[in-house]
C-alpha positions as CSV (number, residue, x, y, z in Angstrom):
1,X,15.1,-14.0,-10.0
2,X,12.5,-12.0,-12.2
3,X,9.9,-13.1,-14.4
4,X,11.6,-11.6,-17.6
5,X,10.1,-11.9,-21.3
6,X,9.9,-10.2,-24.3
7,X,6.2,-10.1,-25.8
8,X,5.5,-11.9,-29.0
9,X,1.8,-12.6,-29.3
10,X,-1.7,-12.6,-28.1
11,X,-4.0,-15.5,-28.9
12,X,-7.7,-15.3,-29.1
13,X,-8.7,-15.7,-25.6
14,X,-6.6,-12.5,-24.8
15,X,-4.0,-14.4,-22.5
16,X,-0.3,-13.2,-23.2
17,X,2.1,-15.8,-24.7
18,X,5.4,-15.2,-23.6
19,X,9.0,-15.9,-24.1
20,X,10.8,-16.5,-20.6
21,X,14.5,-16.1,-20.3
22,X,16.6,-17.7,-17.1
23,X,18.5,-14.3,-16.6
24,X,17.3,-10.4,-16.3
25,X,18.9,-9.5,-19.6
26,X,16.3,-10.2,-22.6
27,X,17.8,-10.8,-26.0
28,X,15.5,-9.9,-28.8
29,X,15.5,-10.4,-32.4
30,X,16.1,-7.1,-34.1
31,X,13.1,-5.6,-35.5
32,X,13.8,-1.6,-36.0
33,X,11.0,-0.8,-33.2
34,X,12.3,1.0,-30.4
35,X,13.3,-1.7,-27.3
36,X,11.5,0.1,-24.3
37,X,12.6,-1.2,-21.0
38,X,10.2,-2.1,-18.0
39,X,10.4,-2.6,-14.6
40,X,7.1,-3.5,-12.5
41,X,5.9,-5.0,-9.6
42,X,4.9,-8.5,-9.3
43,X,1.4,-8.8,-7.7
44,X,0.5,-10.5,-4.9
45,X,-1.5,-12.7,-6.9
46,X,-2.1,-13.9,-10.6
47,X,-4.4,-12.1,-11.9
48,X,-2.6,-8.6,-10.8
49,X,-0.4,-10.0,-13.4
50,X,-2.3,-11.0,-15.8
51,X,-3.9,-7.9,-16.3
52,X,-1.1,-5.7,-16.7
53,X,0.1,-8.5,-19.6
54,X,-2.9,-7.6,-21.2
55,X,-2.1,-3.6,-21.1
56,X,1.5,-4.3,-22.1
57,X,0.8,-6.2,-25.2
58,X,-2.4,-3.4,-26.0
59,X,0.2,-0.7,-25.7
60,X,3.2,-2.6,-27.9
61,X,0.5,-3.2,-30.3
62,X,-0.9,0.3,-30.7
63,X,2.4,2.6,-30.7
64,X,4.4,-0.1,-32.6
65,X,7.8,-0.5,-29.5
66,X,9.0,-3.7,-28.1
67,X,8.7,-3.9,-24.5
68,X,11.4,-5.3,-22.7
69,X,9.0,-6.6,-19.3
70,X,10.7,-7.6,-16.1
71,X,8.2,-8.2,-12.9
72,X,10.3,-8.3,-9.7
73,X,9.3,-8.5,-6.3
74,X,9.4,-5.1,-4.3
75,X,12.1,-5.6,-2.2
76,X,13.7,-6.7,-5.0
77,X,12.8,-3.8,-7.3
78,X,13.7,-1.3,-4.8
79,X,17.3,-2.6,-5.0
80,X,17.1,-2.1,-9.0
81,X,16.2,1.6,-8.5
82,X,18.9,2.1,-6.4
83,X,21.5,0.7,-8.5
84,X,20.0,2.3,-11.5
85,X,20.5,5.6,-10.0
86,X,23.8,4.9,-9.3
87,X,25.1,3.3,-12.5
88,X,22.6,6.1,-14.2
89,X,20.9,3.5,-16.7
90,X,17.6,3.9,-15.6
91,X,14.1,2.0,-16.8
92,X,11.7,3.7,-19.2
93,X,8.6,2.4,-17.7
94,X,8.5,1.0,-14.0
95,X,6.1,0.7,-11.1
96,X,6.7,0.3,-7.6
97,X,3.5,0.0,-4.8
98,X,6.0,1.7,-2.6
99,X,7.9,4.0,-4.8
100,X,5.7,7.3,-3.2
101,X,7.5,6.6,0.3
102,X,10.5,4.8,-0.9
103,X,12.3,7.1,-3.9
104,X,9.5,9.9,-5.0
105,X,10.8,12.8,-2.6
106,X,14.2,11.9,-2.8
107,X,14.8,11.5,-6.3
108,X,12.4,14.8,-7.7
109,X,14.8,16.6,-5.4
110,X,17.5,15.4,-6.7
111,X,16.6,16.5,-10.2
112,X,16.2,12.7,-11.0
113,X,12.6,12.8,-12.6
114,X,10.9,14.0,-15.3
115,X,8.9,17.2,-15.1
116,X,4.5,15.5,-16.0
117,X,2.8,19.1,-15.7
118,X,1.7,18.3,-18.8
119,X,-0.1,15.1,-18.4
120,X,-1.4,16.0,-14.9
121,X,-3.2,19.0,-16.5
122,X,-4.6,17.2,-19.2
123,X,-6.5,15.0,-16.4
124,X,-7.1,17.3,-13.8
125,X,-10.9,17.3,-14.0
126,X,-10.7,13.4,-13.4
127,X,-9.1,13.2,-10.6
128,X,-10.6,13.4,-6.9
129,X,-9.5,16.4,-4.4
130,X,-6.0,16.2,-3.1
131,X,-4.1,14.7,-5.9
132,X,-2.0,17.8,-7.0
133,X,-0.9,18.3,-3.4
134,X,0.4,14.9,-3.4
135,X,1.9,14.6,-6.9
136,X,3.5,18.1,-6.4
137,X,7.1,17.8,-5.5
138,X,10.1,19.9,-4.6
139,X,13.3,19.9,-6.9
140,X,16.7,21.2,-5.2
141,X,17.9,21.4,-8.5
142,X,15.2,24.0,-9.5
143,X,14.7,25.4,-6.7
144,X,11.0,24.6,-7.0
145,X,8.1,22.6,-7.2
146,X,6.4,20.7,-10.2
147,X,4.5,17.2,-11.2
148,X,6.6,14.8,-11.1
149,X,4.4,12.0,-10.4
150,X,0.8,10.9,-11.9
151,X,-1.8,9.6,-9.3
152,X,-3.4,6.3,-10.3
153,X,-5.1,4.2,-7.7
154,X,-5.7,4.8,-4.1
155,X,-6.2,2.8,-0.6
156,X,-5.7,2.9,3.3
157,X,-6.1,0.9,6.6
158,X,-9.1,-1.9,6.6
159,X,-9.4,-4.7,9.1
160,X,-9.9,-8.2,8.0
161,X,-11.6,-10.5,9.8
162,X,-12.6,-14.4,9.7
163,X,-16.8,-14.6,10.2
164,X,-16.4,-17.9,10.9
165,X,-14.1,-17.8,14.2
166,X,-15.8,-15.2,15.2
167,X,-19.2,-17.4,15.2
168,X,-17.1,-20.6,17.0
169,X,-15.8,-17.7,19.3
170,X,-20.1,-17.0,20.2
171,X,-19.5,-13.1,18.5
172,X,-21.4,-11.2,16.4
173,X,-19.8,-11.8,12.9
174,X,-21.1,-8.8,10.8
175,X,-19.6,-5.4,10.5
176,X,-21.6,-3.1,12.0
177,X,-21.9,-5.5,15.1
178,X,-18.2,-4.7,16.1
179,X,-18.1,-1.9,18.5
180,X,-16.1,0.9,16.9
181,X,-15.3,2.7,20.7
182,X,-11.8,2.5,20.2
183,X,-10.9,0.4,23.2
184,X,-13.9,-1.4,23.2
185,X,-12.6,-2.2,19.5
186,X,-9.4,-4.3,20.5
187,X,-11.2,-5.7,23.6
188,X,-13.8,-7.5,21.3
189,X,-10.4,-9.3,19.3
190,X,-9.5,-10.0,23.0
191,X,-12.3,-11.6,24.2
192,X,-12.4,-13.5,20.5
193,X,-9.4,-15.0,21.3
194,X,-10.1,-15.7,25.2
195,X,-13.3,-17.7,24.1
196,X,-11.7,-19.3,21.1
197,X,-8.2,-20.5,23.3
198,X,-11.1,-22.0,26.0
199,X,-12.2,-23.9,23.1
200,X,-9.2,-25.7,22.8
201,X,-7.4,-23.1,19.7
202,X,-4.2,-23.0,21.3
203,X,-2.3,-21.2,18.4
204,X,-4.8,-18.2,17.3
205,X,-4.5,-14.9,18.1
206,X,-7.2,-12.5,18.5
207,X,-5.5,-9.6,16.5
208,X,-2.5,-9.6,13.8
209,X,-0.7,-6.2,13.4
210,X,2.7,-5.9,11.5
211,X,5.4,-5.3,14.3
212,X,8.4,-6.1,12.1
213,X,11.4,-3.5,12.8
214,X,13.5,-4.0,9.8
215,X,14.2,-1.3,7.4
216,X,11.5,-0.7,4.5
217,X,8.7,-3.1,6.5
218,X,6.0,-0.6,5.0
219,X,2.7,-2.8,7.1
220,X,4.6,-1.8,10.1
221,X,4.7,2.3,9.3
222,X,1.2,2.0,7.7
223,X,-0.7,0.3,10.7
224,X,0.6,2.5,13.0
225,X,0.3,5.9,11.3
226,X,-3.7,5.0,10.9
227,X,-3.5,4.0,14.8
228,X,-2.3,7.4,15.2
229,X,-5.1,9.4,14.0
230,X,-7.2,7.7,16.7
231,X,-5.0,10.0,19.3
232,X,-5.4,13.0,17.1
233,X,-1.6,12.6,16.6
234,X,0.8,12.6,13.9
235,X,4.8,12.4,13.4
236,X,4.7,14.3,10.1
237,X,1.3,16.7,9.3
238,X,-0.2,16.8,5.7
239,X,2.7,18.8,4.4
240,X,5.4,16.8,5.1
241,X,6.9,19.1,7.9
242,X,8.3,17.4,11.3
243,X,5.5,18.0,13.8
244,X,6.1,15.3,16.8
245,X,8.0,17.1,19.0
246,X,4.7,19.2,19.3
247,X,3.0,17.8,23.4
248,X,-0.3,16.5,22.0
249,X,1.0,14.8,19.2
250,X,3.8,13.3,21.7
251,X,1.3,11.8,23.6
252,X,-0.5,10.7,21.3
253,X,2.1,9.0,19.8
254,X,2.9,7.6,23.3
255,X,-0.5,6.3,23.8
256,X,-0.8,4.7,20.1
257,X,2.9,2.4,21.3
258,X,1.2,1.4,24.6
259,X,-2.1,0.5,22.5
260,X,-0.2,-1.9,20.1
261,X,2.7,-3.1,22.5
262,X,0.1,-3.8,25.2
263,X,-1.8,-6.1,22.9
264,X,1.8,-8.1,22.3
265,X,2.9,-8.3,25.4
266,X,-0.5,-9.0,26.8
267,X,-0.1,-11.8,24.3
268,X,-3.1,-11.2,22.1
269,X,-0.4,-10.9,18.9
270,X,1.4,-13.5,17.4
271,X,4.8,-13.6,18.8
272,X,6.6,-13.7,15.7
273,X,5.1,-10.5,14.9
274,X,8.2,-8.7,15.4
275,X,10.1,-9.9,12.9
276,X,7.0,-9.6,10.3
277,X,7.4,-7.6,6.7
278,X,4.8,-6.8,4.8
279,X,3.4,-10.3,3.0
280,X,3.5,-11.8,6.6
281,X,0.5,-10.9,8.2
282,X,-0.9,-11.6,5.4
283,X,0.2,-15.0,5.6
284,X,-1.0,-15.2,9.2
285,X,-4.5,-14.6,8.7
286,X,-5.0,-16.9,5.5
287,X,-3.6,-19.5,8.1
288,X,-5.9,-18.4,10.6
289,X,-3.2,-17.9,12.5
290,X,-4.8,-14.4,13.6
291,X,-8.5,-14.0,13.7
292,X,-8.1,-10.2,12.2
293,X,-5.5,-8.2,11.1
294,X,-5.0,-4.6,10.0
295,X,-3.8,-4.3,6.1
296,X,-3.4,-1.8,3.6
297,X,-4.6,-2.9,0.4
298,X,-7.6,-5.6,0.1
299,X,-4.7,-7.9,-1.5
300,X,-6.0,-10.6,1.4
301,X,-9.8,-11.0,0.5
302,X,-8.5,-10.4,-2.9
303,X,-6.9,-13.5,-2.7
304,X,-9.7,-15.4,-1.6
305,X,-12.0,-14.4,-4.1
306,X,-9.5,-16.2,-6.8
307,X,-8.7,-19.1,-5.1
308,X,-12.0,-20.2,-2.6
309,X,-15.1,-18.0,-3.3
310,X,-17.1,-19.5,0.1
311,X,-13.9,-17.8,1.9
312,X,-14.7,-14.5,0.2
313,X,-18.3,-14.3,0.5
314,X,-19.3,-16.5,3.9
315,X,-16.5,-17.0,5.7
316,X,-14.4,-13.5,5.8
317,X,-15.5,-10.4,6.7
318,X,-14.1,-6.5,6.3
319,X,-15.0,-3.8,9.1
320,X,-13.9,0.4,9.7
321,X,-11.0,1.1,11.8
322,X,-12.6,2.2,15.4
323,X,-13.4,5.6,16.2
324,X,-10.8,8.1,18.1
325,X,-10.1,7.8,21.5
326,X,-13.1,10.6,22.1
327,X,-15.6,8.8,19.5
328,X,-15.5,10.5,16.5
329,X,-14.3,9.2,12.9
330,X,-10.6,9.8,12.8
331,X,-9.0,11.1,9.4
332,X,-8.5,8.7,6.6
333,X,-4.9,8.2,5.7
334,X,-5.2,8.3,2.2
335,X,-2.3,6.2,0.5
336,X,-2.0,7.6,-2.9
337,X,0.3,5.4,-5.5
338,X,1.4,6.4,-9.3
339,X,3.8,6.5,-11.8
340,X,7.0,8.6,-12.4
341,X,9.4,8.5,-15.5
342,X,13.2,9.2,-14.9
343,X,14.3,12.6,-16.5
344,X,17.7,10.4,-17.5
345,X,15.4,7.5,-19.4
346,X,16.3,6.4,-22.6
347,X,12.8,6.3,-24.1
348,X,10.8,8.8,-21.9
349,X,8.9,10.2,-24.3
350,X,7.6,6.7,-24.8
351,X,7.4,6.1,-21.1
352,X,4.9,9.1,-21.2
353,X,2.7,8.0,-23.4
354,X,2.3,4.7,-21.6
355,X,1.2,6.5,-18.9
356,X,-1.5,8.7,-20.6
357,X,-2.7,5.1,-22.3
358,X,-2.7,3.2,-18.8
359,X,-4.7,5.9,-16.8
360,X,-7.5,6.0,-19.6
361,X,-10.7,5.2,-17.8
362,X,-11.2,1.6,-19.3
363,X,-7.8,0.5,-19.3
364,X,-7.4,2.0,-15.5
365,X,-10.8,0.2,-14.6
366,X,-9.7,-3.2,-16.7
367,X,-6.7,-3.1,-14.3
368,X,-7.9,-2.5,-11.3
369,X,-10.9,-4.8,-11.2
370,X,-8.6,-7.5,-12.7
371,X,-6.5,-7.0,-9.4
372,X,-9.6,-8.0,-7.5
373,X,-9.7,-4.4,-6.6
374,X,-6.9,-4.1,-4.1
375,X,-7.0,-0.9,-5.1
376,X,-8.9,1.9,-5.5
377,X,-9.4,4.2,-8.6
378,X,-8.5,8.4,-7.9
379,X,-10.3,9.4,-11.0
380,X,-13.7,10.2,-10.6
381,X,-14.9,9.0,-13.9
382,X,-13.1,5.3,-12.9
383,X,-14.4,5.2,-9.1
384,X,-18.3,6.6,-10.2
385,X,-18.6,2.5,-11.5
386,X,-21.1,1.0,-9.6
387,X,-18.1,-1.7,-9.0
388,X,-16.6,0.5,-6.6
389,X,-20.2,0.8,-4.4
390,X,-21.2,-3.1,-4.8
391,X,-18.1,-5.0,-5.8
392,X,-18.1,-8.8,-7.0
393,X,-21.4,-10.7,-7.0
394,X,-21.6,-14.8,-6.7
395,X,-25.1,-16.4,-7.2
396,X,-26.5,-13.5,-5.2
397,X,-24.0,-13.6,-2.5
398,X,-23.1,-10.2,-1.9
399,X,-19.2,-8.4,-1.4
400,X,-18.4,-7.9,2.2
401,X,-15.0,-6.3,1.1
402,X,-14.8,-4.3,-1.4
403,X,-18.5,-1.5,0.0
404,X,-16.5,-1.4,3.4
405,X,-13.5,-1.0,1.6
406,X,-15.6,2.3,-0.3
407,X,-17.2,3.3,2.8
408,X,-13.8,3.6,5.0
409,X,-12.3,5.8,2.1
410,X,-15.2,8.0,2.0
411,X,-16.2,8.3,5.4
412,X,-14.7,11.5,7.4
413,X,-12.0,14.2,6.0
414,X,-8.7,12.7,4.6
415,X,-5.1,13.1,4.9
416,X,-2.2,12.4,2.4
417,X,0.3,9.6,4.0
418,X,2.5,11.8,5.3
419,X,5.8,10.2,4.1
420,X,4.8,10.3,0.5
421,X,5.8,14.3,1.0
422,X,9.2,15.0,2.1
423,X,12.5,13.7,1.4
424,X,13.5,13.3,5.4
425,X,9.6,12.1,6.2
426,X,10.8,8.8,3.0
427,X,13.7,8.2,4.7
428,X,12.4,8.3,7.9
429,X,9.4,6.1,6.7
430,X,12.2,3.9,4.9
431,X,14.0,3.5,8.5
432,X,10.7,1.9,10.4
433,X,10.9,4.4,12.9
434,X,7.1,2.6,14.3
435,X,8.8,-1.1,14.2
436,X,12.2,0.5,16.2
437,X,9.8,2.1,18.6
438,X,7.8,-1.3,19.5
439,X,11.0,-3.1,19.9
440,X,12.4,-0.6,22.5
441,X,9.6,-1.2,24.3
442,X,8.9,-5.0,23.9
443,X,12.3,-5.8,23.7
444,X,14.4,-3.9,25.5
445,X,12.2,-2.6,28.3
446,X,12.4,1.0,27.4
447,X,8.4,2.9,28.6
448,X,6.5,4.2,25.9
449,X,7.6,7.6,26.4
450,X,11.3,6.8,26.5
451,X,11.2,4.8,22.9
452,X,8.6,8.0,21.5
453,X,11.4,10.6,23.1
454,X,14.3,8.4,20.8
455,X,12.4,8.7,17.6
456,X,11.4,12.4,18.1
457,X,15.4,12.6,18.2
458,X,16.2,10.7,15.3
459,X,13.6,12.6,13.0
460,X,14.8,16.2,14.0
461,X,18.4,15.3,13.0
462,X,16.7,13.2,10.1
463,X,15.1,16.1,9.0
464,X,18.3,18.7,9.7
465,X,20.0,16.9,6.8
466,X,17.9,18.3,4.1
């Protein structure tokens, strides 16, 4: 069930006060103001939520609507979106993390959103190099392409790793003490686990990544497609066209499934990897269940800096993703997530000007530094805080998260996620084709080049549809 209120009242302090109703429908007294409907993603954690209260009431307060809030989780909120297209009574204002892979390509083709030319031009001195590729989109309806998304915060891959295991392990525990050879790489988390299981930790693992197969497991598709990069391989290039089929990208891909299945069946994974979604790893390493893991937002250190600080600062560490298989940086697989406004909304005119007041440069930097910054900014005016470079202080303890988190955004040439671009590449993204691959191989005994051959098949008729 959602959290569902209307918003009534601030007090002093700037907290919300809220009226919570037991069902999604929200009854409110009439008032003449327009009721605006909204739709967004609960956060992994409190605060996320907090400080998007805090933009909702600013923005009821200063354009004089009502906003009808609903936070749901995403799985949840992707099943919304779908019935909303169906039964056509869409939200005005909604966000989704995973709405660029999810819905974006297939509903601006289908004529489903709302054309924001307008608003992107009015910002496009703010933002950083590659955001009009990514927010451009192709409508069948048309028969061309337009904005139909606005960019507003940014991440990729970072590894996540406990200091403190790694010390009882007799490892180096600091960042630029982990080899970044690519093999080299996973056979440091190896030997972590070897010396910590001869120590008498008979349940940690030396590496976490999300092997889950089920349908929409984004951790799954995200840790692989960085992986990938380290074979200079892709499935789908930078414009959202089919390339795996191509040899060196085939073999790359091959080698990037006997990397990660390897490490499970060499049993350096936990076992219930394979039926992980995307909180789960998560999970894993705040158990110390894993002594790293692969993740793509800083949601896990996030949520140590809000619950135990000595976690955050002392005990936890962030490091780069290791170099290709020849020893150079690999490209960044930028993840690039904003807002869209259905063309069939009721109040979309409204919906648009919640999304010119939400990406002005203090409410966008209130947000994302309330959020512990699991995100990054992609305006330039935003990111050039010296938050962004130094990140959260503690009685002279300094952020081992969020400078890494700067540095593996910045470092080398970048690439768009490349299911954020087509229709077929969301679908295929949707489908897990990475999780169906690892299972083949881990589960039904198929070789890495049999289970790579299947999925080349399934995207070529994927992509024959459209």
């Amino acid at each position: 069930m959602p959290t569902t209120s209307v918003i009534t009242t601030t007090v002093p302090t700037t907290s919300v006060i809220t009226t919570t109703v037991p069902t999604t429908t929200v009854t409110t007294v009439t008032t003449g103001k327009p009721t605006v409907t909204v739709w967004w993603e609960k956060g992994y954690y409190a605060e996320e939520d907090k400080a998007m209260w805090e933009i909702f009431y600013q923005f009821q307060k200063q354009y004089d609507v009502e906003l009808d809030v609903s936070f749901y989780p995403s799985e949840d909120l992707q099943k919304k979106l779908i019935a909303a297209v169906d039964s056509k009574l869409f939200p005005d204002i909604w966000y989704t993390r995973v709405a660029s892979w999810f819905c974006d390509p297939q509903y601006a083709w289908n004529g489903l959103y709302e054309d924001l030319s307008d608003i992107f031009e009015e910002n496009k001195n703010r933002y950083i190099s590659g955001m009009a590729e990514w927010a451009n989109l192709f409508n069948k309806q048309t028969g061309k392409r337009s904005i139909y998304r606005i960019p507003i915060q940014m991440t990729t891959g970072f590894f996540h790793y406990w200091k403190d295991l790694l010390k009882e392990a007799g490892l180096p525990t600091e960042p630029d003490e982990i080899p970044r050879k690519l093999y080299d790489f996973f056979d440091f988390w190896k030997t972590a686990q070897n010396n910590l299981r001869a120590k008498g930790y008979k349940d940690v693992y030396g590496i976490g990544f999300c092997l889950g197969a089920a349908s929409g497991t984004g951790d799954t598709m995200g840790h692989l497609t960085y992986l990938e990069t380290r074979f200079y391989s892709e499935f789908i290039n930078s414009s959202g066209e089919f390339v795996g089929d191509k040899p060196s990208n085939r073999q790359g891909l091959i080698d990037t499934l006997k990397l990660v299945t390897d490490l499970y069946k060499q049993g350096y994974q936990p076992t219930g990897a394979l039926t992980w979604k995307d909180p789960d790893n998560n999970v894993a390493f705040h158990s110390k269940t894993v002594v790293c893991t692969p993740n793509a937002t800083t949601s896990i250190p996030a949520a140590q800096y809000f619950s135990n600080k000595d976690n955050y600062f002392d005990k936890m560490g962030t490091c780069l993703w290791p170099l290709t298989v020849k020893g150079e940086e690999a490209l960044t697989t930028l993840h690039v997530i904003g807002l869209a406004v259905f063309a069939g909304a009721k109040n979309k005119e409204i919906a648009k000007k919640f999304i010119r007041f939400f990406i002005q440069k203090n409410t966008l930097y209130n947000y994302l530094r309330g959020g512990g910054g699991r995100y990054f900014p992609v305006y330039k005016d935003v990111l050039e805080d010296p938050f962004w470079t130094t990140g959260f202080t503690d009685s002279g303890r300094k952020d081992p998260h969020i400078p890494m988190v700067y540095k593996q955004l910045t470092i080398g040439e970048r690439r768009p996620y490349p299911y954020d671009l087509h229709p077929a590449a969301s679908r295929i993204q949707v489908e897990n084709w990475w999780g169906k691959a690892v299972h083949r191989v881990v589960l039904d005994g198929k070789t890495p080049e049999e289970a790579i051959d299947e999925q080349i098949a399934y995207a070529k008729s994927e992509y024959a549809k459209w």
